[in-house]
C-alpha positions in Angstrom: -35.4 11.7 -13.6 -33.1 12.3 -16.5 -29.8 11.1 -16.7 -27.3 14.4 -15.9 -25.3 15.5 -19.3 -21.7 15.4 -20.0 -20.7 18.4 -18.5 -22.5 17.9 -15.3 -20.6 14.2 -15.2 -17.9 16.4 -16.3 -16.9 18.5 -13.2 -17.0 15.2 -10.3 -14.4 13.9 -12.7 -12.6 16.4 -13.0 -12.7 17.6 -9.1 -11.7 14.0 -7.8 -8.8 14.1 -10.7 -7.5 17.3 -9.4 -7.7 16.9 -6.0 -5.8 13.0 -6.5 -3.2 15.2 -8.0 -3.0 17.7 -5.1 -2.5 15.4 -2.7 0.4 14.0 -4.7 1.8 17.1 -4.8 1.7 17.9 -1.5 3.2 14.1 -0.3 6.2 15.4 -3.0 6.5 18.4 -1.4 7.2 17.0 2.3 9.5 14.3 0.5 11.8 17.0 -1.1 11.7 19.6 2.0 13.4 16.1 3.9 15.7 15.6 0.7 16.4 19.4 0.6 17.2 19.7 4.4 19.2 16.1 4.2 21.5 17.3 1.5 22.1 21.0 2.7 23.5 19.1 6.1 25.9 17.4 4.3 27.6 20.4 2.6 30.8 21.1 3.4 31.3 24.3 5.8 30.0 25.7 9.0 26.8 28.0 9.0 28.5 30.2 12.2 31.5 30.4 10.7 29.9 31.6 7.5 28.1 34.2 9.0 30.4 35.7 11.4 33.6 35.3 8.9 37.4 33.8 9.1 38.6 35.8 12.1 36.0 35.1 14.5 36.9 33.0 17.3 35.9 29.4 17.9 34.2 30.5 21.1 32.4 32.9 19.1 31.2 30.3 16.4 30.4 27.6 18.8 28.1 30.6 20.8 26.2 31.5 17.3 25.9 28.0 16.4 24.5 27.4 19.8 21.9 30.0 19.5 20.8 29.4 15.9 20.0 25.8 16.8 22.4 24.2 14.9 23.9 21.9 17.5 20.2 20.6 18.0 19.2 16.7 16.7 18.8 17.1 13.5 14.5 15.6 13.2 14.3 19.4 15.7 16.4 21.4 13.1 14.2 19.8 10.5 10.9 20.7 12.3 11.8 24.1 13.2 12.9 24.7 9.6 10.1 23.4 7.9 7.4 25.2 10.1 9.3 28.5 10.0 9.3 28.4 6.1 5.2 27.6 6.0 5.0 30.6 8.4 7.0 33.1 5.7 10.1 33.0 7.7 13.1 31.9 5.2 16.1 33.0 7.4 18.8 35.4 6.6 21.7 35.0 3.7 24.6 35.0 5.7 26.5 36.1 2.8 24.4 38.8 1.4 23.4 39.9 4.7 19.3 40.4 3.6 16.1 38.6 4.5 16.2 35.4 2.1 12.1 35.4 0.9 11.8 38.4 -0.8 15.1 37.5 -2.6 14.2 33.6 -3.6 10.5 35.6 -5.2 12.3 37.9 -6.4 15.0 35.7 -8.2 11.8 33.2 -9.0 10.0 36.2 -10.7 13.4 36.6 -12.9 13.3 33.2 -13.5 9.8 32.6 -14.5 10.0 35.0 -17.0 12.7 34.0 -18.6 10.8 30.1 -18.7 7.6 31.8 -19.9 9.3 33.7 -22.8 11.4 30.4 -23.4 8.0 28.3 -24.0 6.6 31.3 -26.1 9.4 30.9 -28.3 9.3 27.2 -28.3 5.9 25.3 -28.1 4.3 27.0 -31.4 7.5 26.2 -33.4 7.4 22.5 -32.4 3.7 21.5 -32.5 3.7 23.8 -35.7 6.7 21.7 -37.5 6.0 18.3 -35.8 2.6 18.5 -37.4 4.1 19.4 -40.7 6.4 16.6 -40.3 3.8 14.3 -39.7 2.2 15.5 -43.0 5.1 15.3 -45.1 6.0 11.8 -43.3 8.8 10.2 -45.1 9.9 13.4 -47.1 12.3 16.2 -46.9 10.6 18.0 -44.1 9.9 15.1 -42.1 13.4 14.0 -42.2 15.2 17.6 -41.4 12.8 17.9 -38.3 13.0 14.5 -36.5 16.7 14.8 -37.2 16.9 18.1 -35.7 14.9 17.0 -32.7 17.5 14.5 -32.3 20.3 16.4 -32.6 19.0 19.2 -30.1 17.9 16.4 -27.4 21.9 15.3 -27.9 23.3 18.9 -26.6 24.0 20.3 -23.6 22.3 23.3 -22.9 25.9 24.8 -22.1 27.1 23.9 -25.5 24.4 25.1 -27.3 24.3 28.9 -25.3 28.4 28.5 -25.6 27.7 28.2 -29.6 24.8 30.5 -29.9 27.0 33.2 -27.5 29.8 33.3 -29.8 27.9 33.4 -33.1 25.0 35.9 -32.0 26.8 37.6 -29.3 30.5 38.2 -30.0 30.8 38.0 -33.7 27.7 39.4 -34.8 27.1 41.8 -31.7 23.2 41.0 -31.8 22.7 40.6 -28.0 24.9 41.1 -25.0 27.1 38.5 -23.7 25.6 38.9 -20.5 21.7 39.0 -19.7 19.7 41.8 -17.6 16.3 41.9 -16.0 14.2 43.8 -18.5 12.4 46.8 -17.8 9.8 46.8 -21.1 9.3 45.1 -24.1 11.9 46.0 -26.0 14.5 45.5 -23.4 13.6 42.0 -23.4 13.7 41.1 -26.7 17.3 42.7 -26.5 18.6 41.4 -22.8 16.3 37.5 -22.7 16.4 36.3 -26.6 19.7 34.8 -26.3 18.9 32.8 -23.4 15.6 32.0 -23.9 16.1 30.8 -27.7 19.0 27.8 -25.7 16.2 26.9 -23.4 13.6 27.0 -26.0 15.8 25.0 -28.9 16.3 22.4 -25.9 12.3 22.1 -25.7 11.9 22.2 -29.1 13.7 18.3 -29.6 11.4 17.0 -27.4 8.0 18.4 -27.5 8.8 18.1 -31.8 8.7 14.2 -31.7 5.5 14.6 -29.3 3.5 16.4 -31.7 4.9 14.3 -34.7 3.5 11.5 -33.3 0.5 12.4 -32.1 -0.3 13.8 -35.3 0.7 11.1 -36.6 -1.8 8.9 -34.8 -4.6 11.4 -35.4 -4.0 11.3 -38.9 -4.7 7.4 -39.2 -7.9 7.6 -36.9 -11.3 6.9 -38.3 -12.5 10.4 -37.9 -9.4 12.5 -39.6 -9.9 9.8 -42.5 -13.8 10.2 -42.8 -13.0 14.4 -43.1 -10.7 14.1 -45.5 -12.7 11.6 -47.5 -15.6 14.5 -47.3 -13.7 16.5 -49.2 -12.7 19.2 -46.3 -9.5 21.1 -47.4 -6.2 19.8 -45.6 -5.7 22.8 -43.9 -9.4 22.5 -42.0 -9.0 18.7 -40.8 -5.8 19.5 -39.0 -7.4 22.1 -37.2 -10.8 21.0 -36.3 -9.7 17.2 -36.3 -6.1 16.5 -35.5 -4.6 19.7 -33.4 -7.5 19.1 -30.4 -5.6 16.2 -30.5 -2.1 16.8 -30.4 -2.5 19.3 -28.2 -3.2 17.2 -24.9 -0.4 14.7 -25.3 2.3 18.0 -25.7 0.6 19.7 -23.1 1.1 16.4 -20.6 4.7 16.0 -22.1 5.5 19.7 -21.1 4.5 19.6 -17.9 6.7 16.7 -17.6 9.7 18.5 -18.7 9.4 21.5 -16.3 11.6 19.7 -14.3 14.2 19.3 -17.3 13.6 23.2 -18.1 14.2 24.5 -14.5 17.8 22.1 -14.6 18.0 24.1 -17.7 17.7 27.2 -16.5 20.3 26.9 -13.9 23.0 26.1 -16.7 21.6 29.6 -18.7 21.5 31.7 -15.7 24.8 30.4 -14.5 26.1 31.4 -18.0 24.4 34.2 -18.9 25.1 35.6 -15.7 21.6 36.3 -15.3 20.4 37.0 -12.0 17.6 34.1 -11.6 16.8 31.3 -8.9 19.4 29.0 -10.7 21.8 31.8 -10.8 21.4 32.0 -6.6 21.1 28.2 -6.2 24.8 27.5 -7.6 26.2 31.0 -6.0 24.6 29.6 -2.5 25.6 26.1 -2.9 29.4 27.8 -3.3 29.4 29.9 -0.2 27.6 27.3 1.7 24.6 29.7 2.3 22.3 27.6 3.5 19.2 30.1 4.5 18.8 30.8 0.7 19.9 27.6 -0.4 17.3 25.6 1.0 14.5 28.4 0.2 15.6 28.4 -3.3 15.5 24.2 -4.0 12.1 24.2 -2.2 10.6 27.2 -3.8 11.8 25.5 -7.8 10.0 22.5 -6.2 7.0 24.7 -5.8 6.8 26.1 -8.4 7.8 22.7 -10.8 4.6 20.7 -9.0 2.5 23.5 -9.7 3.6 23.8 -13.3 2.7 19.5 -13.6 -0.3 20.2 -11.7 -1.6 22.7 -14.4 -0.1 21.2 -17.3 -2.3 17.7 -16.0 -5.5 19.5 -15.5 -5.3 21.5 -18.7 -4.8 18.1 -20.4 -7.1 16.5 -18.7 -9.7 19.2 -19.5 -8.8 18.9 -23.1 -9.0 14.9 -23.7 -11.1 13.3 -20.8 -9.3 9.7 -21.7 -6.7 10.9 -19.5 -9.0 11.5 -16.6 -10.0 8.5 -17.1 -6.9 6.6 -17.4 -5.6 8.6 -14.3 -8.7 7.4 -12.5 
């Protein structure tokens, strides 16, 4: 019998690795739907009281809180919450007065693009310049970027949209103050640039010093040294020899910051005005909405362990060490 090859020995690994990483997920999940319903008790405010309005009656208020379960022990509330949500029932917004799911996917899908385009913007730049860095190591170039990585991890995302809002926006009249969904191509290069280029100079600082170093480490392995001593040209070791391997560690290191980009996008939205998932999160949180605010958090959570969960397996695919090392 012959021994299987590497792709057959391959796919195991990678089945066990992703379903260890599923079931991780989902434990997460159930710890932040407790975290999520927890905090959303202790808000200030009174869910009958938000919904019927100031000039209802206390008799009236006690009644709807009665009927909407609130007065029930709280391990109930939580169960009945939870198991609504799995079914596709998310409530109602008591202050917008709609059904709360298609609203949270709705806000989501506004969101998502406005990560997506951020990322577009922001992963070539870095692994393009960090690798350069890495190059030029101890020059010009290397300086100006790991300085400018630095400085950009230092910022706010509110001070850097304030800055790029009053330079792009109000003094050159380049973009609008204020961002829209966009309904084509052009309309979001015009209405998502401005937003998108804060989140994306944020992920720049970071993923920057990833790729720096990993090229960095590439560069003084065996097999980038033994290319280069071959004669290849510069321009064909980094691509066949060093970017298969920068490209897992910045992968793994995005996935990581998801978290840090949908905190991100909450500041953006929020200042923007852009009507995301962040955008409703805060404007919930204010009128003590709970229906949409609970959705919302839970949703982001969603959506953040499925962006780890992709960002590990496409890593993992890439550089089977990891597998290993996860194993």
């Amino acid at each position: 019998m012959t021994d299987p090859s590497p792709e057959a020995r391959r796919a195991p690994a990678l089945r066990r690795f992703l379903l260890r990483r599923l079931g991780v997920a989902l434990l997460t999940l159930l710890l932040v739907s407790m975290i999520v319903f927890a905090t959303a008790q202790l808000l200030p405010g009174d869910l009958g009281r938000t919904t019927l309005g100031p000039y209802a009656s206390e008799e009236q208020v006690a009644a709807l809180n009665d009927r909407l379960g609130e007065d029930d022990p709280a391990p109930v509330r939580y169960a009945s919450w939870l198991s609504r949500f799995v079914r596709g029932d998310w409530g109602t917004s008591a202050a917008l007065r709609q059904p709360v799911r298609p609203l949270v996917l709705d806000r989501l899908g506004n969101s998502l693009l406005l990560a997506v385009y951020a990322l577009v913007l922001a992963v070539p730049v870095a692994v393009t310049l960090g690798m350069l860095a890495a190059r030029r190591r101890g020059r010009a170039l290397d300086a100006a970027v790991s300085a400018s990585a630095v400085s950009l991890l230092a910022m706010p995302e509110f001070v850097v949209g304030t800055i790029l809002s009053i330079v792009f926006a109000v003094e050159l009249g380049w973009f609008p103050v204020s961002a829209a969904v966009p309904d084509g191509a052009l309309s979001l290069l015009h209405e998502l640039t401005l937003p998108a280029a804060v989140l994306a100079l944020v992920l720049f600082g970071s993923l920057a010093r990833v790729a720096r170093a990993a090229t960095l480490a590439a560069l003084d392995a065996d097999y980038a040294r033994t290319a280069t001593l071959k004669g290849l040209p510069e321009r064909t070791v980094l691509a066949r020899h060093v970017l298969p391997n920068v490209l897992p560690p910045t992968i793994a290191a995005l996935g990581a910051h998801v978290g840090y980009l949908v905190g991100g996008i909450v500041v953006v939205e929020t200042l923007f005005a852009y009507p995301g998932l962040g955008k409703l999160i805060l404007d919930s949180a204010l009128a003590h909405d709970l229906a949409p605010l609970e959705a919302c958090v839970l949703a982001t959570a969603i959506a953040v362990m499925a962006a780890n969960l992709a960002a590990d397996v496409a890593a993992s695919a890439l550089d089977p060490r990891l597998r290993r090392a996860a194993s």
